[in-house]
PDB file with SEQRES, HELIX, SHEET and CRYST1 records, atoms N, CA, C and O in Angstrom:
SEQRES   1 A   67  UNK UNK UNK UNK UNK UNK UNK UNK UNK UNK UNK UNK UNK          
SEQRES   2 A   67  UNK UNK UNK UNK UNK UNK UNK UNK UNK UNK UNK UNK UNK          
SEQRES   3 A   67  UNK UNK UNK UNK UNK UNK UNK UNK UNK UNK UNK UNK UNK          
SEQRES   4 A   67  UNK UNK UNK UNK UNK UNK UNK UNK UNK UNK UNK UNK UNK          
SEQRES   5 A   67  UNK UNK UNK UNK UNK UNK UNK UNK UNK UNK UNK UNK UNK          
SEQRES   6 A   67  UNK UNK                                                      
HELIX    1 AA1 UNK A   29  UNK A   31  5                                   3    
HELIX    2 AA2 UNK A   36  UNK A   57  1                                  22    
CRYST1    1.000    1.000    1.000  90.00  90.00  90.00 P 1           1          
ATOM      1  N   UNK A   1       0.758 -19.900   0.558  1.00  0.00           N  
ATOM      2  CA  UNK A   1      -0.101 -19.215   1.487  1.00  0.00           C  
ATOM      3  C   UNK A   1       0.608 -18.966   2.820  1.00  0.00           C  
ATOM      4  O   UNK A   1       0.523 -17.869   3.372  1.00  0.00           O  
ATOM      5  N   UNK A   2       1.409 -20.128   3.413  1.00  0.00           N  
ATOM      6  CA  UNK A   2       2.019 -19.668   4.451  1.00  0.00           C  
ATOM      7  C   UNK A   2       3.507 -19.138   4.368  1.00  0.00           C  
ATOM      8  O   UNK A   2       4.307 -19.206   5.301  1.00  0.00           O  
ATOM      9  N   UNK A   3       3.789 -18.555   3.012  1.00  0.00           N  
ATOM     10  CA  UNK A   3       5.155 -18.221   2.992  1.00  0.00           C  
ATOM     11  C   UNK A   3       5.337 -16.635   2.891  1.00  0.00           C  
ATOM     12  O   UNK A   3       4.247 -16.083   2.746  1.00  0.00           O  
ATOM     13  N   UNK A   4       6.465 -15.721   2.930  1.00  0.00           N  
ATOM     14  CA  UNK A   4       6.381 -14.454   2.697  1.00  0.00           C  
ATOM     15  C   UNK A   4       6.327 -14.238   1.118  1.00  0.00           C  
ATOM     16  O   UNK A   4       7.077 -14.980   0.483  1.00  0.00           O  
ATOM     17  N   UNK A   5       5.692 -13.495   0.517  1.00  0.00           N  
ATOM     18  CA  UNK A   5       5.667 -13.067  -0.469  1.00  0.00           C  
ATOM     19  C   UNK A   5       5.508 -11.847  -0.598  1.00  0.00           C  
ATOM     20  O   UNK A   5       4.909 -11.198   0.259  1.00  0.00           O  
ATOM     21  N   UNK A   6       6.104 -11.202  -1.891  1.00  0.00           N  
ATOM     22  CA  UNK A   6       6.768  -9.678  -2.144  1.00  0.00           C  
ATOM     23  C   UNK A   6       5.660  -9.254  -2.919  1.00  0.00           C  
ATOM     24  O   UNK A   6       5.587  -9.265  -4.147  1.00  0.00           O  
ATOM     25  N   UNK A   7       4.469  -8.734  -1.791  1.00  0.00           N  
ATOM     26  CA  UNK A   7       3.073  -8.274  -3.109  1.00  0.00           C  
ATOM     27  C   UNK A   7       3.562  -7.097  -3.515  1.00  0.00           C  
ATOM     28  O   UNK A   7       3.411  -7.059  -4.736  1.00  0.00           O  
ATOM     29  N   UNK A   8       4.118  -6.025  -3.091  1.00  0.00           N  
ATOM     30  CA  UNK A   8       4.508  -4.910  -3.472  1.00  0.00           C  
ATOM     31  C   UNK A   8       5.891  -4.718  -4.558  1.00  0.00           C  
ATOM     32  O   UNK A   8       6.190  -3.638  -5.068  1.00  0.00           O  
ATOM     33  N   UNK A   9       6.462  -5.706  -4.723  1.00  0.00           N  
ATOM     34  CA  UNK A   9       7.516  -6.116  -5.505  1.00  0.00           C  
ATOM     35  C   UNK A   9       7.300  -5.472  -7.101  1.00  0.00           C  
ATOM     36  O   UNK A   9       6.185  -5.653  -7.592  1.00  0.00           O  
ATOM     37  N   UNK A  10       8.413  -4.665  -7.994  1.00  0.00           N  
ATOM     38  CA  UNK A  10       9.896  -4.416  -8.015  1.00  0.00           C  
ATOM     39  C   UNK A  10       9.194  -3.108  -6.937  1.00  0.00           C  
ATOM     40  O   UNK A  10      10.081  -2.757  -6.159  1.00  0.00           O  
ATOM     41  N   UNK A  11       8.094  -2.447  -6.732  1.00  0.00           N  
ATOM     42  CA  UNK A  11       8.054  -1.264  -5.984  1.00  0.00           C  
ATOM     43  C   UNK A  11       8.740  -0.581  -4.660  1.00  0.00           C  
ATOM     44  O   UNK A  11       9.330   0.469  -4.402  1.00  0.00           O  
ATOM     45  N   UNK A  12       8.352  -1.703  -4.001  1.00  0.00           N  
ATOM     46  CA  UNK A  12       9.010  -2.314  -2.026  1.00  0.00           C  
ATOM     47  C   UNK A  12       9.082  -3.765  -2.146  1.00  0.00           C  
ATOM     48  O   UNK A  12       8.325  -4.500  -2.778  1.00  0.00           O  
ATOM     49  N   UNK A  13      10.229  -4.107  -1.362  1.00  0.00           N  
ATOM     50  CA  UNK A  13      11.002  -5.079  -1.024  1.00  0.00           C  
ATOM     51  C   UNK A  13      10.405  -5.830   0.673  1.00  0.00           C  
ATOM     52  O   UNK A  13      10.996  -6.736   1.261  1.00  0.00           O  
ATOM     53  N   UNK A  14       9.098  -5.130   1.163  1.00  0.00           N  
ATOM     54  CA  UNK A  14       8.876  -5.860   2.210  1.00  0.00           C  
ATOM     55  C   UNK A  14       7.422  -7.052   1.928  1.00  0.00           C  
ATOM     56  O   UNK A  14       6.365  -6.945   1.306  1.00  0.00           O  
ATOM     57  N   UNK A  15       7.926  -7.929   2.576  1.00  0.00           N  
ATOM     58  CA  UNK A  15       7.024  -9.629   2.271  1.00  0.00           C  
ATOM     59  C   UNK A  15       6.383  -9.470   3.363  1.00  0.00           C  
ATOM     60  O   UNK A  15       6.796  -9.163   4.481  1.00  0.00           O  
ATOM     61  N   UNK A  16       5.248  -9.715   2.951  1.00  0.00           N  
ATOM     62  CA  UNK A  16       4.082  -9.896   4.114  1.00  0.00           C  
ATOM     63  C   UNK A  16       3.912 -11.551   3.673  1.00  0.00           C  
ATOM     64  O   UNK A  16       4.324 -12.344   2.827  1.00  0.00           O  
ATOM     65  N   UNK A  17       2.729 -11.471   5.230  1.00  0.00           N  
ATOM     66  CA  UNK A  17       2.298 -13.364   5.406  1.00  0.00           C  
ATOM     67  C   UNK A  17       1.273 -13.474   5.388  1.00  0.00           C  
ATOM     68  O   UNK A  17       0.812 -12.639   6.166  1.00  0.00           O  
ATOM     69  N   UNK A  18       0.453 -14.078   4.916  1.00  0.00           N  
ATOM     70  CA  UNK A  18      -1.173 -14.372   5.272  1.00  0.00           C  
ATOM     71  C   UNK A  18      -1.450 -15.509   6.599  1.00  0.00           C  
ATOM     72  O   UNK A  18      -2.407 -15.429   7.368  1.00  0.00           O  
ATOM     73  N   UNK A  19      -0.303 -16.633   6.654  1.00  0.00           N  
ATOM     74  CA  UNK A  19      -0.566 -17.136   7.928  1.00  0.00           C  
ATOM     75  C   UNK A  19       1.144 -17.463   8.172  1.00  0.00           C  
ATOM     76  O   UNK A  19       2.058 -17.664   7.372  1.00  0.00           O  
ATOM     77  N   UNK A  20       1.075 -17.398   9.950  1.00  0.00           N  
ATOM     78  CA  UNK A  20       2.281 -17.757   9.926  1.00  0.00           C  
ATOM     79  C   UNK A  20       2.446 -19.297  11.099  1.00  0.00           C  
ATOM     80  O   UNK A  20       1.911 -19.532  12.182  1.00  0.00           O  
ATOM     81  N   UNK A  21       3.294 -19.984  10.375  1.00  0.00           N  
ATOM     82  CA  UNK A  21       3.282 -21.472  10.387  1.00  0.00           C  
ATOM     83  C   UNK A  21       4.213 -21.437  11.904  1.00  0.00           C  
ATOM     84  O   UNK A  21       5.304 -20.876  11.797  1.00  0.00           O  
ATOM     85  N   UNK A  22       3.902 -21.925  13.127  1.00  0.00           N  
ATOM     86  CA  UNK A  22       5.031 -21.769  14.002  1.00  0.00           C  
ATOM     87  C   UNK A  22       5.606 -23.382  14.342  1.00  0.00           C  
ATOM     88  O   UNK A  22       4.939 -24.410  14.225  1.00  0.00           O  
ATOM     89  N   UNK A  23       6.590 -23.311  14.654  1.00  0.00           N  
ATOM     90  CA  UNK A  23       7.511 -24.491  15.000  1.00  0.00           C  
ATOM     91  C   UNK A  23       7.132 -25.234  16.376  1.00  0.00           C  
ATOM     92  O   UNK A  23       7.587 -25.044  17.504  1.00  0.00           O  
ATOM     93  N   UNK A  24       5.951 -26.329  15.835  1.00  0.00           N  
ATOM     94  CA  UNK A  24       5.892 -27.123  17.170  1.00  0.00           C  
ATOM     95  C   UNK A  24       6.327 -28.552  17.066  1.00  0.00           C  
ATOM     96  O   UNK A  24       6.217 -29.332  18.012  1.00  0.00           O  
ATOM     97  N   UNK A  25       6.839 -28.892  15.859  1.00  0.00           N  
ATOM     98  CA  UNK A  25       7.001 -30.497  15.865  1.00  0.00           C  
ATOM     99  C   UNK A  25       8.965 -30.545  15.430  1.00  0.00           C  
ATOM    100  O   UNK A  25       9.458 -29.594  14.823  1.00  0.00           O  
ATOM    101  N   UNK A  26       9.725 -31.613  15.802  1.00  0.00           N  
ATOM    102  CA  UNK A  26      10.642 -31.541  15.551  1.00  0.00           C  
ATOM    103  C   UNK A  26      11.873 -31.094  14.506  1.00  0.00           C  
ATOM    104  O   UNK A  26      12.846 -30.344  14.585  1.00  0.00           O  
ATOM    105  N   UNK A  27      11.238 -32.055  13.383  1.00  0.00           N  
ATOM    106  CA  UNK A  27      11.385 -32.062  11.664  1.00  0.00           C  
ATOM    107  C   UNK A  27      10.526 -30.818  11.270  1.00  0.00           C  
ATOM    108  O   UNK A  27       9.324 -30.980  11.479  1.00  0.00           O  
ATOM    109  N   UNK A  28      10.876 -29.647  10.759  1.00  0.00           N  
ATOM    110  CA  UNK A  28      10.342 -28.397  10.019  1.00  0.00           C  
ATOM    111  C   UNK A  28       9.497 -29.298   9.030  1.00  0.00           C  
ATOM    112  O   UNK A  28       8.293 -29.217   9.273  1.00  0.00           O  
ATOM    113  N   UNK A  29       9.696 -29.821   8.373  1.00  0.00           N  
ATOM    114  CA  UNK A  29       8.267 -30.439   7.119  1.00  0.00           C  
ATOM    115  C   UNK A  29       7.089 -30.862   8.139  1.00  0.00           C  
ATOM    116  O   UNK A  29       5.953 -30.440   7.926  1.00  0.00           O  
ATOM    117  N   UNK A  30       7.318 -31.577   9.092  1.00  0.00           N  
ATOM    118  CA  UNK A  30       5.876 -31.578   9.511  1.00  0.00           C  
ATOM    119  C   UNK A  30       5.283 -30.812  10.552  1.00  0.00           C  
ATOM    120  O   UNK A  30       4.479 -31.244  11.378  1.00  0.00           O  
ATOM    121  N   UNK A  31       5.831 -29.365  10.450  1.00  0.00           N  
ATOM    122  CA  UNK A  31       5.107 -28.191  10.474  1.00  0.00           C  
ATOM    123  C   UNK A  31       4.366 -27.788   9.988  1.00  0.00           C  
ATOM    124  O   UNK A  31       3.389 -27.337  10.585  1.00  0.00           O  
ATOM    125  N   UNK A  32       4.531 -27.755   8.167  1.00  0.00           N  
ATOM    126  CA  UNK A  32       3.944 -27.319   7.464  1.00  0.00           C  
ATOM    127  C   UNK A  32       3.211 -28.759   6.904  1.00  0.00           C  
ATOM    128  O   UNK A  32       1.985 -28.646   6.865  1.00  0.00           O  
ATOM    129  N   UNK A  33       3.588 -29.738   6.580  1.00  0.00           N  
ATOM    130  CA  UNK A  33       2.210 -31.204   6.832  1.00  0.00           C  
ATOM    131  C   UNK A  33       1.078 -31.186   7.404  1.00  0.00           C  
ATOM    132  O   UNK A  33      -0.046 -31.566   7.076  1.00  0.00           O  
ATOM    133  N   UNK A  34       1.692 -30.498   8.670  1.00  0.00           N  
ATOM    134  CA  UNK A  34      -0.045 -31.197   9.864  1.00  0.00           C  
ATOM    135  C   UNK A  34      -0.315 -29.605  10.064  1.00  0.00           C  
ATOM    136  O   UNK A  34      -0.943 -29.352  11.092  1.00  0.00           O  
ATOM    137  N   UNK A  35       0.051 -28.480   9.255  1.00  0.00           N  
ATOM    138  CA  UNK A  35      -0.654 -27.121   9.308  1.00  0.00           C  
ATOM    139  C   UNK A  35      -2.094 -27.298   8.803  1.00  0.00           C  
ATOM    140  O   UNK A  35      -2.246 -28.078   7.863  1.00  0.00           O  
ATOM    141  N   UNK A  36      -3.199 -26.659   9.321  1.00  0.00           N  
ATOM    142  CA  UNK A  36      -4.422 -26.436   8.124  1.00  0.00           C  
ATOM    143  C   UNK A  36      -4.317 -26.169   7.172  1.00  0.00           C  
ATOM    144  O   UNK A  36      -4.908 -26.800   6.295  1.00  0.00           O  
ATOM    145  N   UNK A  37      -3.327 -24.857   6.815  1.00  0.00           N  
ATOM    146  CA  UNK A  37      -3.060 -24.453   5.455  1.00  0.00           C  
ATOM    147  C   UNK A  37      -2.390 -25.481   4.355  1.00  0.00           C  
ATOM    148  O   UNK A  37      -2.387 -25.145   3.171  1.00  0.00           O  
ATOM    149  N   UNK A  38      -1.939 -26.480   4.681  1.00  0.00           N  
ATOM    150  CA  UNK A  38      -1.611 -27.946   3.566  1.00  0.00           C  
ATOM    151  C   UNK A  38      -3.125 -28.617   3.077  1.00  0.00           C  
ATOM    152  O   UNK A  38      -3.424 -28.977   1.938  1.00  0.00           O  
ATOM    153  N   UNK A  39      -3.876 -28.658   4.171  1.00  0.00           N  
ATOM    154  CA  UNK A  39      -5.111 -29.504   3.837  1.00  0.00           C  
ATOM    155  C   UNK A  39      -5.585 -28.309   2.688  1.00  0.00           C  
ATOM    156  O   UNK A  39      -5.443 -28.692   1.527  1.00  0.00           O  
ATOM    157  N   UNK A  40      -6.110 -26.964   2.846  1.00  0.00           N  
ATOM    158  CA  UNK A  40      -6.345 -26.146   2.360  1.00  0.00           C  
ATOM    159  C   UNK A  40      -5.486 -25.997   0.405  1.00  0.00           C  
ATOM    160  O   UNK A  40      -6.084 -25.720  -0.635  1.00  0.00           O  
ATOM    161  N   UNK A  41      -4.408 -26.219   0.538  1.00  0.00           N  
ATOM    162  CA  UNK A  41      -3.791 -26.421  -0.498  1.00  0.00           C  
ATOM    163  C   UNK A  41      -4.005 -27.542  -1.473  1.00  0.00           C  
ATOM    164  O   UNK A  41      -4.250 -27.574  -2.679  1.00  0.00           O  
ATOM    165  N   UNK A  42      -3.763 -28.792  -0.192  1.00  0.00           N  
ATOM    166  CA  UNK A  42      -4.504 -30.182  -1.105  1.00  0.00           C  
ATOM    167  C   UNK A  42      -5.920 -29.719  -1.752  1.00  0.00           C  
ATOM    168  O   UNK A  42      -5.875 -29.765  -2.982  1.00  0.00           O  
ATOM    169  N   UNK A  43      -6.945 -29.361  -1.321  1.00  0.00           N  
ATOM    170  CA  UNK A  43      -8.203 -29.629  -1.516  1.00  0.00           C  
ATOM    171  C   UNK A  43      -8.114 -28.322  -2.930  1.00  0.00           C  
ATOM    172  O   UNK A  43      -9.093 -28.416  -3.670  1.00  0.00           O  
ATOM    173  N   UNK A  44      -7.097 -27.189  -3.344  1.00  0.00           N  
ATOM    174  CA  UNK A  44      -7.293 -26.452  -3.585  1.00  0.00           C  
ATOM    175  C   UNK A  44      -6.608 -27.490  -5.423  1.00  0.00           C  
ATOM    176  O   UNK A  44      -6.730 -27.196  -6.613  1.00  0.00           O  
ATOM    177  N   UNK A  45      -6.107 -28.386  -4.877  1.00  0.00           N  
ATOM    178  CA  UNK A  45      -5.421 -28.748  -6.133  1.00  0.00           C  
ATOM    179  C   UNK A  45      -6.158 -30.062  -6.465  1.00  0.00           C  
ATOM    180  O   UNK A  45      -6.096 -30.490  -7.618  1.00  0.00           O  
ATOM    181  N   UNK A  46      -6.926 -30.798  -5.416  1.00  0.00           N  
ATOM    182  CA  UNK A  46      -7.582 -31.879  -6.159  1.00  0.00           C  
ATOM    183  C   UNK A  46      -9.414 -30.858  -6.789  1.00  0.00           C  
ATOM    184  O   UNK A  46     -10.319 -31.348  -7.464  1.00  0.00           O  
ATOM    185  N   UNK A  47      -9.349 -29.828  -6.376  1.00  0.00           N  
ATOM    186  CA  UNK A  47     -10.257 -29.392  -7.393  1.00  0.00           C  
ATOM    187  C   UNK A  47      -9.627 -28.930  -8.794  1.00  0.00           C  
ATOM    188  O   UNK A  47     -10.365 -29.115  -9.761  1.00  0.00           O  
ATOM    189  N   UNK A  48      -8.432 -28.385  -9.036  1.00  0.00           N  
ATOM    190  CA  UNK A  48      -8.413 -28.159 -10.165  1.00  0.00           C  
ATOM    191  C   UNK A  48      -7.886 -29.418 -11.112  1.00  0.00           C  
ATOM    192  O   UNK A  48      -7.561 -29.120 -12.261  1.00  0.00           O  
ATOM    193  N   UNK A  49      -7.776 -30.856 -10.687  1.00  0.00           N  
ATOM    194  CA  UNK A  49      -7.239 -31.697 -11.030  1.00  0.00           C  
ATOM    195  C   UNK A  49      -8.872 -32.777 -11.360  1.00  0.00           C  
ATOM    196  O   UNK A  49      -8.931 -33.696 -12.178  1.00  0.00           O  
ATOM    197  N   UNK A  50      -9.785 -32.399 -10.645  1.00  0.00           N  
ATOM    198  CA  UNK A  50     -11.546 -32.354 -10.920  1.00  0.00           C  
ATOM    199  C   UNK A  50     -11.443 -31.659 -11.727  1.00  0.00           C  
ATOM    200  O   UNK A  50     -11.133 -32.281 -12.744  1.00  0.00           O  
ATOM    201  N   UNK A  51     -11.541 -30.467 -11.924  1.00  0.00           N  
ATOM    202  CA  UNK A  51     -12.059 -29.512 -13.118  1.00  0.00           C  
ATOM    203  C   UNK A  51     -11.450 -30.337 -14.642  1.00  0.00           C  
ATOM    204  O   UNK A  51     -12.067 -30.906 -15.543  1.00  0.00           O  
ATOM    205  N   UNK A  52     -10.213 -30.128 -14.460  1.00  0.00           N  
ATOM    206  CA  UNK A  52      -9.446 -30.644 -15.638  1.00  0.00           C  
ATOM    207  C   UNK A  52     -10.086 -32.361 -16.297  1.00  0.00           C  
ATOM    208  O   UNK A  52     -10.440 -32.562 -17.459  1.00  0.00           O  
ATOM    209  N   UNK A  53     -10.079 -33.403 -15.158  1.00  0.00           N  
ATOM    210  CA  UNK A  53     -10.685 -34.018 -15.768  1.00  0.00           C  
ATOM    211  C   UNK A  53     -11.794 -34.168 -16.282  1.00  0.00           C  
ATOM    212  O   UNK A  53     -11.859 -34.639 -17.417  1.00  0.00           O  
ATOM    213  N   UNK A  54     -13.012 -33.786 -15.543  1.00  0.00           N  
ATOM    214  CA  UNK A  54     -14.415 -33.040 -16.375  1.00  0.00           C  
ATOM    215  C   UNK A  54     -14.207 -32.392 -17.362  1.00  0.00           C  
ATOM    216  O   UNK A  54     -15.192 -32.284 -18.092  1.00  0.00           O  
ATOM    217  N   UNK A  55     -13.109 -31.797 -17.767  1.00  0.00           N  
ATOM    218  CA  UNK A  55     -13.267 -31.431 -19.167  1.00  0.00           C  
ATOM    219  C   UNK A  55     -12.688 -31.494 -20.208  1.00  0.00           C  
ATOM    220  O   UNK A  55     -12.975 -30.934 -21.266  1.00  0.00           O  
ATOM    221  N   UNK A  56     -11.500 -32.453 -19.878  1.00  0.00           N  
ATOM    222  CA  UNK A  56     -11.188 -33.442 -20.796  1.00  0.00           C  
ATOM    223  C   UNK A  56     -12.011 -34.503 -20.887  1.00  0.00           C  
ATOM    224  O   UNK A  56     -11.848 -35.006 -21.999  1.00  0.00           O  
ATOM    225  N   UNK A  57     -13.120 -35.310 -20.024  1.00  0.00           N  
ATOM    226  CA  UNK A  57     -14.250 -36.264 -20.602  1.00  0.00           C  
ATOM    227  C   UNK A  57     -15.107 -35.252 -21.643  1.00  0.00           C  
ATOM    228  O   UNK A  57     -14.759 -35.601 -22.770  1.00  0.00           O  
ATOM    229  N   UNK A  58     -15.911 -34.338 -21.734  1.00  0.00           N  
ATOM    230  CA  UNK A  58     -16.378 -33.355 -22.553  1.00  0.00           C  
ATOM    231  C   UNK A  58     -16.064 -33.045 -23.701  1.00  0.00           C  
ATOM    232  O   UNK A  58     -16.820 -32.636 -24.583  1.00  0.00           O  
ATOM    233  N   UNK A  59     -14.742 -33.252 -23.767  1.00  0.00           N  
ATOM    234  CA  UNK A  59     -14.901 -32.946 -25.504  1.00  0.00           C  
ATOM    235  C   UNK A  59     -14.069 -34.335 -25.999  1.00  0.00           C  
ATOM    236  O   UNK A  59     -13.347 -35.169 -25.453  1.00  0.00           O  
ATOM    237  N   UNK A  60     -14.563 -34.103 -27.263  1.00  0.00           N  
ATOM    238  CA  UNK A  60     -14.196 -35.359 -28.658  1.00  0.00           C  
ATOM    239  C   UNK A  60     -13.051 -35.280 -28.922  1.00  0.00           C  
ATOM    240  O   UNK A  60     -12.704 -34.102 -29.012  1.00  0.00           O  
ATOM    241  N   UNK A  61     -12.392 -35.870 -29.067  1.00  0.00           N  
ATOM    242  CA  UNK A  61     -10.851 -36.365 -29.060  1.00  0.00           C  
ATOM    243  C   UNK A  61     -10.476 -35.678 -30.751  1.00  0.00           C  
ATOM    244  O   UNK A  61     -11.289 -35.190 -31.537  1.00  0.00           O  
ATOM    245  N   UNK A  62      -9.417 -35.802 -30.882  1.00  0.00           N  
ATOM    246  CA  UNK A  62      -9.426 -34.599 -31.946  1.00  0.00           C  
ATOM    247  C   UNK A  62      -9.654 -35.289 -33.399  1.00  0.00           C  
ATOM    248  O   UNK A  62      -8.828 -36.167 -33.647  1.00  0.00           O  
ATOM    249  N   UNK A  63     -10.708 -35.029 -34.484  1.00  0.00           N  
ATOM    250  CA  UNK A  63     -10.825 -35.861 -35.628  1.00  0.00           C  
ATOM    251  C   UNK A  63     -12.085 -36.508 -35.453  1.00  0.00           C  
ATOM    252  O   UNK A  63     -12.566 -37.167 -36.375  1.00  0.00           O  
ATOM    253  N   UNK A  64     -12.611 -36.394 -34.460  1.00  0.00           N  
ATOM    254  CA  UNK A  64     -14.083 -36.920 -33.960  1.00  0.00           C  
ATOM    255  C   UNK A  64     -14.952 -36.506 -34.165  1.00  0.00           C  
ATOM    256  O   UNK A  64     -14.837 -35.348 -33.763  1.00  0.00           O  
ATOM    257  N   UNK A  65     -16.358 -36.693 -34.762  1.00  0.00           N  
ATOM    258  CA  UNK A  65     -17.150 -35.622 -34.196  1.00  0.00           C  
ATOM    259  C   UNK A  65     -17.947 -35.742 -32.618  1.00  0.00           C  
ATOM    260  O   UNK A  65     -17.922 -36.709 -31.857  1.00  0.00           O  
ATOM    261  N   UNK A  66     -18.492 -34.710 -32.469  1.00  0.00           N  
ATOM    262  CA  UNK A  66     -19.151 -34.547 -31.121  1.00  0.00           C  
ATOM    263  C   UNK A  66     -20.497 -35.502 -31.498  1.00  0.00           C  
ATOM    264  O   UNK A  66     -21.075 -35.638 -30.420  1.00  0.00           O  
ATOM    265  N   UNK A  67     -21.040 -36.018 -32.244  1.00  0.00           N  
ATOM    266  CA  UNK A  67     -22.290 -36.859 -31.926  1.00  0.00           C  
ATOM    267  C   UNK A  67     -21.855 -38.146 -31.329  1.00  0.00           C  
ATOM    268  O   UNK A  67     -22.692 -38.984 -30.993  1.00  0.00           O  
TER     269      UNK A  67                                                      
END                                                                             
């Protein structure tokens, strides 16, 4: 989310940004650490890491039946 990416790509070669991350802390990683857009990412992956387990509890293991 905060990196350039080539939406127009093999067409045009120019990368746009959706946010851009600026340099206020010493170490470049915890730029992008203490950005909003990391929290935004975390939360974007412990839902699909929720989803996945909800639905691996849901079904019967293979050779099982569902009752």
């Amino acid at each position: 989310m905060a990196g350039h990416i080539l939406w127009l790509y093999p067409f045009h070669t120019e990368s746009f940004v959706l946010v851009d991350v600026s340099a206020r802390y010493g170490w470049w990683l915890w730029n992008f650490v203490l950005h909003w857009t990391f929290g935004l990412e975390l939360l974007i992956c412990a839902w699909a890491v929720a989803i996945f387990a909800r639905s691996k509890r849901k079904r019967p293991a293979i050779g099982q039946s569902a009752n």
